[in-house]
C-alpha positions as CSV (number, residue, x, y, z in Angstrom):
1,X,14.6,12.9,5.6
2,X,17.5,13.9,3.5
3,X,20.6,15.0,3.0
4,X,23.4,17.5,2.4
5,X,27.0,18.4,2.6
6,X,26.2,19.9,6.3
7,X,24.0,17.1,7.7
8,X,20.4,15.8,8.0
9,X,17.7,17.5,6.1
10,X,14.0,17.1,7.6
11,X,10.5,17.6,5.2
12,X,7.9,18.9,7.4
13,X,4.9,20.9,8.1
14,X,5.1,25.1,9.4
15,X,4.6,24.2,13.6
16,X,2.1,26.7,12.4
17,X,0.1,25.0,9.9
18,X,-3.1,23.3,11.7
19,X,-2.1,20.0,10.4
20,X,1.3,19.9,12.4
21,X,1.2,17.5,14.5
22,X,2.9,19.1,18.2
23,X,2.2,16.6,21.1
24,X,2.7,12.8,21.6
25,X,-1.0,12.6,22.1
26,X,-1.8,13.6,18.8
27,X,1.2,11.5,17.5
28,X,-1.3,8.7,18.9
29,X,-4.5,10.0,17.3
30,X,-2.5,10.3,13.8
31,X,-1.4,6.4,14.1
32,X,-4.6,5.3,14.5
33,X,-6.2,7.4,11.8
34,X,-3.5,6.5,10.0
35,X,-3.3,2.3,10.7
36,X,-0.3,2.3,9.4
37,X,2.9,5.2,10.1
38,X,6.1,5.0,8.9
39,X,8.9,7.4,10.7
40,X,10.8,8.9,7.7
41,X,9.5,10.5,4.1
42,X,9.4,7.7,1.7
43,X,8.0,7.8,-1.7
44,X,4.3,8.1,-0.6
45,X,3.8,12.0,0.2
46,X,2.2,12.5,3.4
47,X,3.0,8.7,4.7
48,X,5.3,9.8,7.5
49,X,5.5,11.2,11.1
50,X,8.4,13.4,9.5
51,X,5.6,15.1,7.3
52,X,3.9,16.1,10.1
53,X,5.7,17.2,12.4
54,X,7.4,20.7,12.3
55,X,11.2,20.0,11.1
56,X,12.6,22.1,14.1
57,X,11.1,19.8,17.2
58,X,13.7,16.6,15.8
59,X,16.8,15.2,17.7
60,X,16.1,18.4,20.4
61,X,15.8,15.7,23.4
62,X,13.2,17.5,24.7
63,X,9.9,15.2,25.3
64,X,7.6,18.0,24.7
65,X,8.4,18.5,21.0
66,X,10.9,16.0,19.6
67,X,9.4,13.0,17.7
68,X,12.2,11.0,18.2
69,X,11.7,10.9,21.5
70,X,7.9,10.6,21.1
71,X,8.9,7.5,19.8
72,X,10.0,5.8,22.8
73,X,7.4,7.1,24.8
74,X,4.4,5.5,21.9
75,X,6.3,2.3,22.7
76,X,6.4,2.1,26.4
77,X,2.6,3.2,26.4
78,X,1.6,0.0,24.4
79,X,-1.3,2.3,22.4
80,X,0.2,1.2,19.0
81,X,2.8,-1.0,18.2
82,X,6.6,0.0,17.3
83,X,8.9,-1.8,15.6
84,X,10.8,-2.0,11.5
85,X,8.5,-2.5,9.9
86,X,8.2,-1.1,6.7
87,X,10.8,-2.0,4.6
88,X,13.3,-3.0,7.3
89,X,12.7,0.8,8.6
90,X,10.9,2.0,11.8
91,X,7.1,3.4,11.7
92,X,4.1,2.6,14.0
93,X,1.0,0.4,13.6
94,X,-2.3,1.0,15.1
95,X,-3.7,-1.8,17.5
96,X,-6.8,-1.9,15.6
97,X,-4.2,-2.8,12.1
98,X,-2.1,-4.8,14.2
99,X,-3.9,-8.2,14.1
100,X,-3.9,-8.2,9.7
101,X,-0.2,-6.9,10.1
102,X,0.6,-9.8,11.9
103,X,-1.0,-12.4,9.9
104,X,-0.3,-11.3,7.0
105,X,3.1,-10.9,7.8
106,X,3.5,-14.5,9.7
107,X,1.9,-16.0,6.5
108,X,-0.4,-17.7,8.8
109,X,2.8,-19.4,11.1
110,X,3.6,-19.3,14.6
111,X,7.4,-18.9,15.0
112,X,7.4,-22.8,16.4
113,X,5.6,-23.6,12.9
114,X,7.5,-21.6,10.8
115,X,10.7,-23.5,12.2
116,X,9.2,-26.7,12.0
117,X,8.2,-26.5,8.7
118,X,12.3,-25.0,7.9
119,X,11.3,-21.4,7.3
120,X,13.2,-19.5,9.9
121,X,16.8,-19.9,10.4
122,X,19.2,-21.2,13.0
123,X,19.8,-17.1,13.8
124,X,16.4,-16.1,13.9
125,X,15.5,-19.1,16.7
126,X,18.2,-18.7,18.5
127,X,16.4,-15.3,19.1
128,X,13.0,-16.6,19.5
129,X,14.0,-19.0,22.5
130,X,14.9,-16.5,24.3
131,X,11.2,-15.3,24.1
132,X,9.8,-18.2,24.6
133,X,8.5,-17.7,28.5
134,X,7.4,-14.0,27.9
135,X,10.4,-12.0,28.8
136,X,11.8,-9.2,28.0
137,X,15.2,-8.2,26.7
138,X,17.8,-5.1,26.4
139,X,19.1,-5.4,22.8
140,X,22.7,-6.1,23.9
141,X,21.6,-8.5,26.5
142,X,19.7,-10.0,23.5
143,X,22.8,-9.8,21.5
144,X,25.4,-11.4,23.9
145,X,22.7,-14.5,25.2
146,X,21.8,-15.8,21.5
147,X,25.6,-16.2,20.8
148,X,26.0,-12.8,18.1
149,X,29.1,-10.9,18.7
150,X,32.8,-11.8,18.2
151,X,33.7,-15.4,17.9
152,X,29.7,-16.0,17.6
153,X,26.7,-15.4,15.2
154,X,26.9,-12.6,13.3
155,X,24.5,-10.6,11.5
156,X,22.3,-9.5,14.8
157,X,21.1,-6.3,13.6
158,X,19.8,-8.3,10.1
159,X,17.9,-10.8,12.2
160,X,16.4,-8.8,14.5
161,X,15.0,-6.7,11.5
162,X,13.9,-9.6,10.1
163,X,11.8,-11.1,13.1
164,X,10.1,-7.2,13.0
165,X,9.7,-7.4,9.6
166,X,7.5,-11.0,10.1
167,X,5.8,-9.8,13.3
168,X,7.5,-11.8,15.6
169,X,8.8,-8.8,17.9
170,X,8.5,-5.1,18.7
171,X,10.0,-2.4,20.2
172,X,8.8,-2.6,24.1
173,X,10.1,0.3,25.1
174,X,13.6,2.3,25.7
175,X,15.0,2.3,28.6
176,X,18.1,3.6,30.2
177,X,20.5,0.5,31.7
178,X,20.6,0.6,35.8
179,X,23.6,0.2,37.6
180,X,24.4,-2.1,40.9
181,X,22.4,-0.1,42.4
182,X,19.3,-0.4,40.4
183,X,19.7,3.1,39.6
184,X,19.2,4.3,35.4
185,X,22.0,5.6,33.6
186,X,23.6,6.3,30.4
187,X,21.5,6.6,27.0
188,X,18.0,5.1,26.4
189,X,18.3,1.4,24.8
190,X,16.1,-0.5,22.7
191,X,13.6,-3.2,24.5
192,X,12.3,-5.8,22.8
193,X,9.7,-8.0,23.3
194,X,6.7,-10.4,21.4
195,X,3.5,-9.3,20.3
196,X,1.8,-11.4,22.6
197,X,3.8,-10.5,25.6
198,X,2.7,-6.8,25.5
199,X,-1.0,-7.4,24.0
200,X,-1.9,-10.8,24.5
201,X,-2.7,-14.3,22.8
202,X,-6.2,-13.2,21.7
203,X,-5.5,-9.4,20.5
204,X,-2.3,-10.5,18.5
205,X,-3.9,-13.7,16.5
206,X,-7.3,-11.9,16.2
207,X,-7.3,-11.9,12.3
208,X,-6.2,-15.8,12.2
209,X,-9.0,-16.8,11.1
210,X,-9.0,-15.0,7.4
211,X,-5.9,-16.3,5.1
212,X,-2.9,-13.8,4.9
213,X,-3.6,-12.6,1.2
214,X,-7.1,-11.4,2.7
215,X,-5.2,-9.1,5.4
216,X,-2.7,-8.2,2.7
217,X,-5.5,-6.9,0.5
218,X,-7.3,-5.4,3.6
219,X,-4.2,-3.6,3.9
220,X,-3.7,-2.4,0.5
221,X,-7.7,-1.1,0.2
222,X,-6.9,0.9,3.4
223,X,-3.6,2.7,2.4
224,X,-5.0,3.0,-1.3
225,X,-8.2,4.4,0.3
226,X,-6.1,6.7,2.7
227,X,-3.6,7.8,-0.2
228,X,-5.1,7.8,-3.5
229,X,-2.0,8.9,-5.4
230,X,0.3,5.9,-3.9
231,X,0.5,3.2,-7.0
232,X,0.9,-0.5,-5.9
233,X,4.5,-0.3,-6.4
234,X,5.0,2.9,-4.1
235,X,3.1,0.4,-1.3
236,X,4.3,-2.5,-2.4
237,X,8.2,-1.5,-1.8
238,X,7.3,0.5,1.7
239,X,5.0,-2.3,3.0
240,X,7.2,-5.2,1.6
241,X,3.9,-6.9,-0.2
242,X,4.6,-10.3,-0.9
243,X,7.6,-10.2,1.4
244,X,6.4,-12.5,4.3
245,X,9.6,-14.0,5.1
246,X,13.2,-12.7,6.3
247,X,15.1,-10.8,3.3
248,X,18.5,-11.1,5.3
249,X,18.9,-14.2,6.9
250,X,19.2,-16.9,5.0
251,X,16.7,-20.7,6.2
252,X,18.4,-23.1,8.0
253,X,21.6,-21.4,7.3
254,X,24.1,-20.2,9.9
């Protein structure tokens, strides 16, 4: 996705071309060829649901052929995983990827562990309780019980990238906000929930058992083996290799 003096620019296929991918379904199939699915062109040609998907189906609103809207409907059908992900941007992960992803990315730590052992910050657990007996949660529901928002914690945006980013939560779903009268209204919001929560215990800490450098390299071989042209760097900066732990919030720090 770029951008000119008149607005967004998307890069994708002809709706034409065989290729294009033109349902949610196959928005599905192409995650789990793919493993791994960023939303928006990035330096690896081809590593993108923008690429392919036909340029004229975006920000329509219609289900049928908008991929922004496909995304919320991936999420709420728990077939893949969605989430920032790849450098602190949205993209989807294939269930079958999802267990490497996660241990890689958790460096082999439980949230509890990680804070134990003072790598996650006041911010991010403040977050992470909130979790802690399998809810769910609205992002600005979220927001206002950790404490962020004026006179509070700031930085919620940051943190909750960060906790993606580690594999600590995911998108559940969008969902519209219901009135007094249970009834939905207003624009589709951001639901967030753990790993474990939406695919269980055993599905999420599947690939514990190897150290993380072996599901980062697992990783790597795939995408190398996928896109023969991408150069370390290219996946290194896209899949954040080596970065295991929160960019933005600082440990321990307020």
């Amino acid at each position: 996705m770029g951008s000119d003096n008149e607005g967004w620019i998307m890069r994708g296929m002809d709706p034409k071309d065989p290729r294009c991918v033109r349902t949610p379904d196959a928005l599905t199939d192409a995650v789990n060829e793919a493993g791994f699915l960023p939303l928006f062109r990035n330096s690896v040609p081809g590593f993108s649901v923008e690429e392919r998907t036909a340029p004229s189906g975006w920000w329509t609103g219609d289900e049928a052929t908008d991929p922004w809207e496909w995304r919320r409907l991936l999420a709420d059908s728990g077939l893949v995983a969605y989430g920032k992900f790849f450098d602190r941007k949205a993209g989807f992960i294939s269930l079958a990827w999802l267990p490497d992803f996660l241990n890689w990315r958790r460096d082999g730590y439980d949230f509890d562990a990680r804070w134990e052992d003072e790598k996650a910050s006041f911010r991010q657990k403040k977050i992470m309780d909130l979790f802690a007996d399998g809810q769910e949660w609205y992002s600005f529901d979220l927001k206002r019980k950790a404490g962020f928002g004026p006179g509070g914690e700031k930085n919620f945006e940051g943190v909750l990238t960060d906790l993606m980013m580690q594999g600590y939560l995911t998108v559940r779903d969008f969902r519209c906000r219901l009135n007094r009268q249970g009834m939905p209204y207003g624009w589709h919001v951001a639901v967030y929930a753990t790993p474990e929560k939406i695919w269980g215990y055993d599905r999420v800490t599947a690939a514990y058992a190897r150290r993380p450098e072996e599901s980062r390299q697992r990783i790597l071989m795939h995408l190398h083996q996928r896109f023969p042209g991408a150069t370390d760097a290219q996946l290194g900066k896209i899949m954040k290799f080596g970065a295991q732990h929160g960019e933005s919030e600082s440990v321990r720090s307020h």
